[in-house]
Backbone bond lengths (Angstrom), bond angles and torsions (degrees), N, CA, C in turn:
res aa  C-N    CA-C-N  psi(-1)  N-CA   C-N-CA  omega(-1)  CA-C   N-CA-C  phi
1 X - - - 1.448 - - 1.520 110.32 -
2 X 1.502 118.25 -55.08 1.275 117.11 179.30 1.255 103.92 -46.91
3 X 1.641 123.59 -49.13 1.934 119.27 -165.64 1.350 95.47 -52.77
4 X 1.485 140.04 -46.97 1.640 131.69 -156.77 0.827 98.59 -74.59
5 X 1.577 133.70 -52.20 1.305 130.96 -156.42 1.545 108.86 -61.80
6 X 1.735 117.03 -41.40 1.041 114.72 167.28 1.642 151.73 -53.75
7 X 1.740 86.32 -38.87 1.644 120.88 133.87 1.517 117.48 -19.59
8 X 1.241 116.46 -95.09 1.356 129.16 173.92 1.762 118.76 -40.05
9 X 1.394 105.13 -25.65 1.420 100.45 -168.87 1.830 93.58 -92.87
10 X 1.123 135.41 -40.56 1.604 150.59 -165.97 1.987 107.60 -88.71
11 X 1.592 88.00 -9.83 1.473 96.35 176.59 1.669 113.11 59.08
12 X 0.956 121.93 23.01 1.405 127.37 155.23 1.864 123.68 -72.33
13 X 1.729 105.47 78.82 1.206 97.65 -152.54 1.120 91.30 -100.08
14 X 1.755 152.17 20.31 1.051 143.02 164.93 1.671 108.73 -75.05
15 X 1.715 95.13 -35.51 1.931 83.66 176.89 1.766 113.80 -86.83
16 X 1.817 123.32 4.14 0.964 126.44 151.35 1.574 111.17 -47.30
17 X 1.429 122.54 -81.98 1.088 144.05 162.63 1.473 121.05 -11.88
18 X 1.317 100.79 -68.44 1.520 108.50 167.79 1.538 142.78 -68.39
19 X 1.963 102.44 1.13 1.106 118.16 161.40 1.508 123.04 -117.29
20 X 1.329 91.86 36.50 2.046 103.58 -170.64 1.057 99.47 -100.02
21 X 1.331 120.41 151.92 1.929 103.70 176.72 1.785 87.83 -117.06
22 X 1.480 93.72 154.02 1.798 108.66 -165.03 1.500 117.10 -65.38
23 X 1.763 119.89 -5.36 1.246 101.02 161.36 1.839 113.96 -94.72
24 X 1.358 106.86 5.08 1.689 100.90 -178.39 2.059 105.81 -46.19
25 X 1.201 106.40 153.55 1.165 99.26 -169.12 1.711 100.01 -96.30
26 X 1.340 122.14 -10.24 1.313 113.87 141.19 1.301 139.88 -73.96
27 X 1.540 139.45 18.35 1.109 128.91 -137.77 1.580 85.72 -128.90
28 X 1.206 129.59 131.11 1.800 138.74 -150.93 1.894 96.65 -119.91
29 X 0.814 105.64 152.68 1.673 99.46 164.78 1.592 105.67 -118.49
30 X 1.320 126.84 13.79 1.613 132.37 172.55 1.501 79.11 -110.16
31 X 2.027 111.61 97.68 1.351 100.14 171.42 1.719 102.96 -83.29
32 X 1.213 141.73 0.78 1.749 114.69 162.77 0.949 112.23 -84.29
33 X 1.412 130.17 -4.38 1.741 116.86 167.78 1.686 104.76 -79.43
34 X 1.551 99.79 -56.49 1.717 92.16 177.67 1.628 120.61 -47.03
35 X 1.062 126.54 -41.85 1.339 145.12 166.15 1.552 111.53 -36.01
36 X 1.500 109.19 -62.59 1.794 113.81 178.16 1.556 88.08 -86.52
37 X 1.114 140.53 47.28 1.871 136.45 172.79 1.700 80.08 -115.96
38 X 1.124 110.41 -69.63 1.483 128.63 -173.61 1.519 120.89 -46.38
39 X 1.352 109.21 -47.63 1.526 118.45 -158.55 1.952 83.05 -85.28
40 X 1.319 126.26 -27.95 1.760 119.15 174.66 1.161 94.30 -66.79
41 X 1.517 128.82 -70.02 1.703 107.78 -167.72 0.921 104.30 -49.59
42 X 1.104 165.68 -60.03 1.579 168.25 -111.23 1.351 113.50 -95.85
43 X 1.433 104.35 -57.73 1.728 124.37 172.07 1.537 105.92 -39.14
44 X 0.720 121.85 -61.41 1.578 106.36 -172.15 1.727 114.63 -117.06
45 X 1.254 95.29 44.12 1.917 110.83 -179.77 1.982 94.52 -120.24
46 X 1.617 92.74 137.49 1.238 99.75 161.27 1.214 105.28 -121.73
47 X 1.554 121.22 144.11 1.484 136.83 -172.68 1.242 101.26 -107.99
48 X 1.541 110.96 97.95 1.627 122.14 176.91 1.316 108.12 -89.84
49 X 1.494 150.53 -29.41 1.528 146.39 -172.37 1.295 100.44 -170.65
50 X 1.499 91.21 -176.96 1.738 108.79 166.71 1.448 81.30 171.02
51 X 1.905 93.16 141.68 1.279 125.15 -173.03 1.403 92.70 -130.35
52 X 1.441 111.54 154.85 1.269 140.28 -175.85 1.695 101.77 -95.28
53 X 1.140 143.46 -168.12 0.822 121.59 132.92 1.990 94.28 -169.37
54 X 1.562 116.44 -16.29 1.629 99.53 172.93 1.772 68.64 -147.24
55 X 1.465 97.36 166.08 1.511 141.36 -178.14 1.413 125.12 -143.77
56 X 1.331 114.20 86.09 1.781 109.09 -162.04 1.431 87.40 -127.92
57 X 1.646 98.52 111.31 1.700 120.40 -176.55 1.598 118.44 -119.26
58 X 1.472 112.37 124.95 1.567 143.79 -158.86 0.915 86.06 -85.75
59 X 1.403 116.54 -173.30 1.411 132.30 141.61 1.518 119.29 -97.06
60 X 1.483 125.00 -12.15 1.299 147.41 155.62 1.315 145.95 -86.22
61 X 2.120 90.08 -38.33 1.166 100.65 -170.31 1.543 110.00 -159.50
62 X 1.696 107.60 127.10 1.809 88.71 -164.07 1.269 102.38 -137.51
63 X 1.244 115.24 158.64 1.475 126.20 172.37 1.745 138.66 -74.71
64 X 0.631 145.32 132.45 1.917 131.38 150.70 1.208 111.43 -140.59
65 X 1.132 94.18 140.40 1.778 124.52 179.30 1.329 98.71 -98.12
66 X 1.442 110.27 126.64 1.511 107.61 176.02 2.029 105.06 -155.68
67 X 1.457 97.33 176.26 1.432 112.28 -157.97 1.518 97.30 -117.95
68 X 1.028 125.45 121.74 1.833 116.40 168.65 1.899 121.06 -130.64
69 X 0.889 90.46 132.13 1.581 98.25 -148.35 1.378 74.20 -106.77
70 X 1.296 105.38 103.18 1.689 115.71 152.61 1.933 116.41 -113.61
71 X 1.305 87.89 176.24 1.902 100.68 167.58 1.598 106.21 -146.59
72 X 1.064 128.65 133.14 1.181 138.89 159.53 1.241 136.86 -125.13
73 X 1.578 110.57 107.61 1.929 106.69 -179.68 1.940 97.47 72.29
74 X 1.230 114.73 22.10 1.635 131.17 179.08 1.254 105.60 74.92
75 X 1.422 143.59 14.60 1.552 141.78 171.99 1.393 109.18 -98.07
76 X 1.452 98.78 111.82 1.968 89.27 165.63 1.507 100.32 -67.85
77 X 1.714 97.78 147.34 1.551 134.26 -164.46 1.558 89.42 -151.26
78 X 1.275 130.34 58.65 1.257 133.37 -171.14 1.391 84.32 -93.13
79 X 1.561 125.82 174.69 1.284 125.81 160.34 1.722 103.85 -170.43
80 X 1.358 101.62 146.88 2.018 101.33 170.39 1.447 85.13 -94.09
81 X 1.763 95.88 164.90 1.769 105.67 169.53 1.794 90.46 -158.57
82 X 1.595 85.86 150.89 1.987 93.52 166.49 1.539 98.65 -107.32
83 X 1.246 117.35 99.93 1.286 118.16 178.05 1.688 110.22 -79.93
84 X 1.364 104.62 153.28 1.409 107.93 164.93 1.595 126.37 -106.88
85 X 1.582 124.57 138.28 1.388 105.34 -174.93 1.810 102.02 -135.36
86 X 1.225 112.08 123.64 1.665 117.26 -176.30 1.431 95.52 -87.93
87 X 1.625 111.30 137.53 1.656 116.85 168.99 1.401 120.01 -78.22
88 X 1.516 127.47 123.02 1.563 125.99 172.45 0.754 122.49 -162.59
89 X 1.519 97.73 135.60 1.801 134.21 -158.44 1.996 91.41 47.45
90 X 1.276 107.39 57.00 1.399 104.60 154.79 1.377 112.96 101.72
91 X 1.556 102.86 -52.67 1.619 100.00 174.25 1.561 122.86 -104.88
92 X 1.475 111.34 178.01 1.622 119.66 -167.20 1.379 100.00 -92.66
93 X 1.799 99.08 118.84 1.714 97.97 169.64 1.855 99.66 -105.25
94 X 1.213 99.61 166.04 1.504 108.72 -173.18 2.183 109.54 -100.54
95 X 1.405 95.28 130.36 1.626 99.90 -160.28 1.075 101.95 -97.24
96 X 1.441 120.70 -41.50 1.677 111.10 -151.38 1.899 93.91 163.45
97 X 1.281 90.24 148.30 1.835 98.07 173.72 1.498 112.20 -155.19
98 X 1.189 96.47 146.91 1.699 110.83 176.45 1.792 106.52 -82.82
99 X 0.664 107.02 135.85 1.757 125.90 161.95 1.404 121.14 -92.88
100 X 1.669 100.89 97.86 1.302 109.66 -179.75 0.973 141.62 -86.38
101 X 1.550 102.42 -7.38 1.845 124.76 -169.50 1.988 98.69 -175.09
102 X 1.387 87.92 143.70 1.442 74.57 165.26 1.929 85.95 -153.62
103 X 1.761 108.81 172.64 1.278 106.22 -154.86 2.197 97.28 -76.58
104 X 1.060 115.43 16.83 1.724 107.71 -166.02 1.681 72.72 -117.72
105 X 0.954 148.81 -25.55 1.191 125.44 -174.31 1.536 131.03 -66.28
């Protein structure tokens, strides 16, 4: 989680991409459209933190609970999420996450 998040903040959205797993319901197979999908959220997002806060690890399939302290266009859009991540060919791709809080709530 920390590597994406870092991803997203350094704008390296090819290793976004490359850690999506193909049923995410964001995940595009025209990667320069997904690419300018990414680099708009991004454009006007500032990446203030991210907290960890649980780690529940499979051998297939693992969890993290985490905190992300964003701003966008000057609105915190902070949000927690329990993300999901399936293991393949070795490394963690990212599946899908629940939204547990977000800062308008």
């Amino acid at each position: 989680m920390r590597s994406r998040y870092a991803a997203f903040a350094l704008g390296r959205y090819d290793y976004i991409m490359n850690t999506t797993h193909h049923s995410n319901p964001q995940y595009q197979e025209d990667t320069v459209a997904w690419a300018k999908d990414l680099a708009d959220f991004a454009r006007g997002t500032q990446f203030l933190g991210l907290s960890i806060s649980e780690f529940v690890d499979g051998d297939d399939e693992a969890f993290v609970t985490f905190h992300a302290e964003l701003r966008q266009n000057g609105h915190d859009v902070s949000f927690s999420e329990r993300s999901r991540f399936f293991k393949e060919n070795g490394a963690w791709i990212y599946v899908d996450g629940v939204i547990l809080g977000a800062a308008d709530d």
